[in-house]
N, C-alpha and C positions, 0 to 999 in steps of 0.2 A: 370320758369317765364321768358320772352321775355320782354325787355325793347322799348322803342320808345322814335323817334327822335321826338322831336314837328317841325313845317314847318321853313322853311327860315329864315322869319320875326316871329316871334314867339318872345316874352319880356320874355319867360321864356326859361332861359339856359337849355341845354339838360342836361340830369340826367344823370351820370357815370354805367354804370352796376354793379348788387351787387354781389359777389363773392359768391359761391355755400356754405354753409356750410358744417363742417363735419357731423354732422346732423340734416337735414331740416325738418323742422317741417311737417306733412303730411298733407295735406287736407283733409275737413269735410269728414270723412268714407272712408278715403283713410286702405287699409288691410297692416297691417306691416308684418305679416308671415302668411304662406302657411298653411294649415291643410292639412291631409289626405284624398284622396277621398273616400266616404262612404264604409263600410264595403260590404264583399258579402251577396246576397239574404240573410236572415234571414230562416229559416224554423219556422214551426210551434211549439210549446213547446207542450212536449208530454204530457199526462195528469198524474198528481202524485198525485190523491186526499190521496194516503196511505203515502205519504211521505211529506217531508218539500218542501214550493217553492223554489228552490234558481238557477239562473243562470250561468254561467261561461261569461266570458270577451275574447277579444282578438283586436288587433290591425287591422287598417282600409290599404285598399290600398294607395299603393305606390303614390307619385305626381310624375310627369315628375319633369327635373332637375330647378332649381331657376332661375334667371334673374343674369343678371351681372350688376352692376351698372358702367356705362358709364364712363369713365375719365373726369373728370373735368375740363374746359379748363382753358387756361392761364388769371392769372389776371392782369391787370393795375393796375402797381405801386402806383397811386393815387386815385385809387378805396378804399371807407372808410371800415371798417372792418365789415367783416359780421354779424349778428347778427340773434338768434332764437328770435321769441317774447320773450320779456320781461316779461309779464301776464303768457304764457305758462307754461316758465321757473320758475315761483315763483309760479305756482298752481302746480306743481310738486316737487318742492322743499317742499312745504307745506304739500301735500298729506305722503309724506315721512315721514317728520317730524314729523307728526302726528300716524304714527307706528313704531317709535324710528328710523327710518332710514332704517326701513327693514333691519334692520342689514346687511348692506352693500351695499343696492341699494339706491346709493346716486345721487348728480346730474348728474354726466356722464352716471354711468349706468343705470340706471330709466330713461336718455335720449336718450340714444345708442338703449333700449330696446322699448322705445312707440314712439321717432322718428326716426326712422329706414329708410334710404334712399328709397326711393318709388322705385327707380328700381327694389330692391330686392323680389318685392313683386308676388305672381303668383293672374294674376287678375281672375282665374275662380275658386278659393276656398275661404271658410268663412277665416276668423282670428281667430290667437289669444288672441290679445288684440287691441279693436278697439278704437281711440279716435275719438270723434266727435266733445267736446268740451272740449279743453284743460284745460280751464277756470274753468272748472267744475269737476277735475278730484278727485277721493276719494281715502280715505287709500285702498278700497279694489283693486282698479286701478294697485296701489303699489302692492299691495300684488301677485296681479296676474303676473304681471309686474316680479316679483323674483320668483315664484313659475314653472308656465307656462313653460319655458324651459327645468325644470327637471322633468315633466311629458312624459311620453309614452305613444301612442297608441298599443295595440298586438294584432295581427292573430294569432290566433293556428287553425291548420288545421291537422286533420287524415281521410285521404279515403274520404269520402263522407262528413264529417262532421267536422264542426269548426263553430268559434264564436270568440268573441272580447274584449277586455277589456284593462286596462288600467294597466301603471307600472310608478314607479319612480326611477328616476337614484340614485346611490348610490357612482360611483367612474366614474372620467374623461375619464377614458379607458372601461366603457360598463359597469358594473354590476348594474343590475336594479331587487328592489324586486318588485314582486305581490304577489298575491293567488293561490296558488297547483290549486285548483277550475278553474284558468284560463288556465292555461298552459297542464292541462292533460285533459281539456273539464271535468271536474269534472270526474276524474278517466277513461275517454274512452280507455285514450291512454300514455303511460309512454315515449313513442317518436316522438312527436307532431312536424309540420314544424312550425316553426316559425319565423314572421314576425314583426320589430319593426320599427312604424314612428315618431320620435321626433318633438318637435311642429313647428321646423322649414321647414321639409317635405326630410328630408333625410331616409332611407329606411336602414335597417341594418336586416340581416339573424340574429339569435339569438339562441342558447343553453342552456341547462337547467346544471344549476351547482348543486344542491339541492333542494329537495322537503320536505315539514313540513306539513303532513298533517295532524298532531295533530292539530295544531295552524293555520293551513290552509292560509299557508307562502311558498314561491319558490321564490329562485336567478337564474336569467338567465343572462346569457354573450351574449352582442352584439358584434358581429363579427369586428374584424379589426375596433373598434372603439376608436376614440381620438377627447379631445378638447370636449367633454359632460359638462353638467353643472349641478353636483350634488347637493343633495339637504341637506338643513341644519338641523340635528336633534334636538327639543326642550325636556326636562324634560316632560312627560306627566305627571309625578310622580306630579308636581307641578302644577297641571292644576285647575284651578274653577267652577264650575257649572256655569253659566252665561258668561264663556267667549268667544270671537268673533272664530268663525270656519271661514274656507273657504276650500270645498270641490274642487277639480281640477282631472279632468278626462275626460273618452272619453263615456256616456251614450248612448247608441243606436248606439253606433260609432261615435257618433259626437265631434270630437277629440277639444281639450284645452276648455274643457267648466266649468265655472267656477261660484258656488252656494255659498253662506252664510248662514250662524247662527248662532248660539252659543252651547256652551257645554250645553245638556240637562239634561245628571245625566254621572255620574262616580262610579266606582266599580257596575258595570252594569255586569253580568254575561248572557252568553243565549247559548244553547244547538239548536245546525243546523245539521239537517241529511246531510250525505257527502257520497258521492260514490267511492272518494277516497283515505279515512282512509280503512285500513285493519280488513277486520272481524273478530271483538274480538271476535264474541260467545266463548263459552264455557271459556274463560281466564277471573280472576276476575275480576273483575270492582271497581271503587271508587264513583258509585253511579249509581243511579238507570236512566232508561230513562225514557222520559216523551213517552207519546204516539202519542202526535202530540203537534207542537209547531205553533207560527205565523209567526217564525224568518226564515228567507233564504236568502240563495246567489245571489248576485242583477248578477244573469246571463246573458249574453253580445248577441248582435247581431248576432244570429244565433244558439245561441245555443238551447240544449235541456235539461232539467231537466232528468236527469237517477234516476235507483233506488236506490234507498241509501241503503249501504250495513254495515253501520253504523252512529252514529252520534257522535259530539267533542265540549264540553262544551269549549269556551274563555272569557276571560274577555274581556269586550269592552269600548268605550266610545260612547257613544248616544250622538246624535246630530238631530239637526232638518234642519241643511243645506240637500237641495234635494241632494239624492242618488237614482240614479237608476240604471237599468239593462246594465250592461257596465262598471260601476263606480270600480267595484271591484278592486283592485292593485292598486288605486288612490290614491292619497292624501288628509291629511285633514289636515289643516295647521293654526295658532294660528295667532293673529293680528301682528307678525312678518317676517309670511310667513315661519315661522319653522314647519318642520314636527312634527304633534302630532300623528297621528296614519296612518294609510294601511286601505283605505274605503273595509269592506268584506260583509256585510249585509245589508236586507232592514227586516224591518215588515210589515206582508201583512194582512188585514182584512178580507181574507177567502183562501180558498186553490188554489191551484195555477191554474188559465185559459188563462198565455199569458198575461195578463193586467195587471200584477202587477209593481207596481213603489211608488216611493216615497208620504210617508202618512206622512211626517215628521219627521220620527221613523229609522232613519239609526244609522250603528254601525259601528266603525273602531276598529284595533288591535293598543293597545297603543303601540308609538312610543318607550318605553323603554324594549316593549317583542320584537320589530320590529327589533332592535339594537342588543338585544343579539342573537335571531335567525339565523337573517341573518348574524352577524359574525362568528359562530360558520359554519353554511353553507359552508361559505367562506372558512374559517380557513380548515375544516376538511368535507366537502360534506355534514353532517348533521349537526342537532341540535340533543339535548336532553332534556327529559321532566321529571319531579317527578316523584314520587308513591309514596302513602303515604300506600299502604300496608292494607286500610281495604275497606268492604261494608259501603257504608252510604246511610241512606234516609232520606226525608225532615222532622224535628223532627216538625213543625207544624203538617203534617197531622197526627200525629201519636194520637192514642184513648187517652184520659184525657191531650193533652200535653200544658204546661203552658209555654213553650219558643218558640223561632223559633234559627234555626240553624242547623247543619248536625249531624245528628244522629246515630252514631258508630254502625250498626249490627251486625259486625265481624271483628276482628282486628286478619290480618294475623300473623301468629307466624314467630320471627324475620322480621319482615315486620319494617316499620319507624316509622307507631302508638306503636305497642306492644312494640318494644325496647324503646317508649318514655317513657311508663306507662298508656297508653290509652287503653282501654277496651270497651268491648260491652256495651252500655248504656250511656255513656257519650254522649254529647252533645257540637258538637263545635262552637262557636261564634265567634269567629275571629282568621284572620291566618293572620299571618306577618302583623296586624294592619290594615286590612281590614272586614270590618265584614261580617259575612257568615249569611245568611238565610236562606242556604239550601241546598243539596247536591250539582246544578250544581255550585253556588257558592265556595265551596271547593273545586272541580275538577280542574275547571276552574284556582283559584291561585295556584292549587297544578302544575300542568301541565304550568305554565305560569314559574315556575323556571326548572332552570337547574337541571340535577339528580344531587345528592351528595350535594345541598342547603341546608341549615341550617335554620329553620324556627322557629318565635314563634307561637304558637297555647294556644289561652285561651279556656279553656273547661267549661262544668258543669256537677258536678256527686252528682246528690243527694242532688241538689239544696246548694251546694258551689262550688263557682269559684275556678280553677286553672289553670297552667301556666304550659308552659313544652316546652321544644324544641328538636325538630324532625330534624332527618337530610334523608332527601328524597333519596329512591332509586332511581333506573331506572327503567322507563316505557317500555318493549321492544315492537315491533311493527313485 
């Protein structure tokens, strides 16, 4: 802002100039940070009417380098003290307060982060968090306002082929989880280039530390990275039906974009064909497959649907905040701005033609399988998964059946069922205080703990309840 002398004769005294702030509040749609410039060409998604829709993700190009903000010039001693609006500053302060403080983003940082000096800013790309009207600004403002920075854009690229998707930082110095699905182009390629843009528009080369493609989870390492802004883990364990979501990701490549809703159901199980789980044929299984499902991978800008060379039951949480193709390795974050799960799926209303997207019906991996995965990643290059040691199928469908739950057909000898006391013909209903309705529900909790867990499992044999506890093998792959 440029001040002015009034003339000569003028009855009103000239106004002192007002000293720059340390941060100045931005003008109506003024962009506080830089996005990514859109992903490359998209190709066409191949046709998979025999398999599940799902896409893979990746990160968008690079921005040229950020703006420097200007030195601020020297102030007159009797120049009064600068100030942000007033109004700004307490619809911000409010908005905070109204989601407990965003657990940490209080007034400096919730104003460091949405008034952000305007020089910083690159004028030829969208934002991340746009204010137009300060006055007006909401919890989810906030939310986005603390979540936004610990999101990632990713490229993966092999040969001719790549696609786009999204990750979240996990430590200051670079490790960011997604989804296997993203980073191997759904199984193409186990040595992808990789490309990561953070939401402020810096560019980091990236390597794959671990892959889970049970659980359909991958940590990768940003190179020569520091000074990131990781993201805060919530209890999913603790989570409601009805409570507020905020989705954050990069959908079609459209990097820091940011959806709402709420928790739509929980202990939500669903089985996605994957091309990068390893083909089990012939090794036993813990439950039967379906033959075609609705569920897939919200696959990224560019990619292509392959053929699935198997598929991996997880437990999810459904939500109705929009997920679409790109969103995968995203975040989906509680009215605190804590991470509750890793965006991995969408549901689609018919088989996959290229148009699939958000019906409502999205799924993420809860924040507390999210944690043990990718520590153990970390820790040791992989994770580990159950085995609970028998065949089951879904005891509804089964001729005269008067329950629903997982239906024991074969209970492997010294397997984790048989040494419980579990046999053919039982019927499981809940495992670790979740209730099972049916094989991929039990796969799903089985495969969600670590091998060597200790688990309760309430059965029915012969129409009375019982109790037992199993201590899960290992799954090998």
């Amino acid at each position: 802002m440029s001040d002015t002398t009034p003339p000569p004769h003028s009855e009103i005294p000239p106004r002192p100039p007002l000293p720059t702030p340390a941060y100045a509040p931005p003008a109506a749609g003024t962009q506080l940070y830089s996005t990514p410039a859109p992903a490359h060409g998209s190709a066409a998604p191949a046709d998979a009417a025999d398999t599940l829709p799902y896409a893979t993700t990746g990160p968008t190009q690079p921005l040229g380098p950020l703006g420097v903000a200007p030195e601020a010039p020297p102030q007159p001693d009797n120049t009064p003290e600068g100030k942000v609006g007033t109004g700004r500053i307490v619809a911000i302060m409010v908005a905070a307060a109204l989601i407990g403080g965003v657990a940490g983003v209080g007034g400096s940082a919730l104003g460091a982060t949405l008034f952000a000096p305007t020089s910083v800013v690159g004028a030829s790309s969208p934002t991340t968090v746009t204010v137009n009207n300060p006055d007006a600004v909401t919890p989810t403002t906030a939310i986005a306002a603390k979540v936004v920075p610990s999101v990632v854009t990713i490229s993966a690229s092999s040969g001719t082929e790549g696609g786009t998707g999204s990750g979240v930082i996990l430590s200051e110095d670079g490790y960011v989880v997604t989804n296997t699905h993203v980073v191997t182009l759904d199984g193409a390629t186990g040595e992808p280039r990789l490309s990561v843009t953070t939401s402020d528009g810096r560019v980091y080369a990236a390597e794959i530390v671990g892959l889970d493609p049970v659980y359909d989870l991958a940590v990768i390492k940003l190179v020569d990275a520091s000074g990131l802004t990781p993201i805060e883990f919530a209890d999913s364990g603790a989570l409601n039906v009805g409570d507020q979501t905020v989705a954050v990701g990069a959908p079609l490549g459209l990097s820091n974009t940011v959806t709402t809703g709420i928790v739509s159901a929980l202990n939500r199980s669903i089985q996605i064909a994957s091309s990068a789980v390893p083909d089990s044929s012939g090794a036993p299984e813990d439950e039967g497959t379906s033959p075609q499902s609705p569920f897939e991978f919200d696959f990224g800008q560019g990619q292509q649907q392959r053929q699935a060379t198997g598929t991996i039951s997880i437990a999810v949480i459904q939500t109705d905040a929009a997920i679409n193709p790109g969103n995968s390795g995203g975040a989906l974050v509680d009215a605190e701005g804590r991470l509750i799960g890793i965006n991995v799926a969408i549901a689609s209303t018919g088989g996959y033609d290229g148009g699939a997207g958000s019906i409502g019906v999205g799924f993420s991996i809860p924040s507390d399988i999210v944690q043990r995965v990718t520590g153990e990643i970390i820790e040791d290059g992989a994770a580990t998964h159950g085995l609970l040691g028998a065949s089951v199928r879904d005891a509804a469908a089964q001729d005269g059946a008067t329950i629903s739950g997982a239906l024991l057909q074969e209970a492997t000898g010294g397997g984790a069922a048989a040494s419980a006391g579990l046999r053919a013909g039982d019927v499981i209903t809940s495992f670790n205080g979740v209730p099972i309705t049916g094989a991929i529900d039990l796969t799903a909790q089985v495969r969600a703990l670590a091998a060597g867990s200790e688990a309760e499992v309430v059965y029915v044999r012969d129409g009375s309840t019982h109790t037992a506890t199993v201590t899960l093998g290992t799954l090998d792959l």
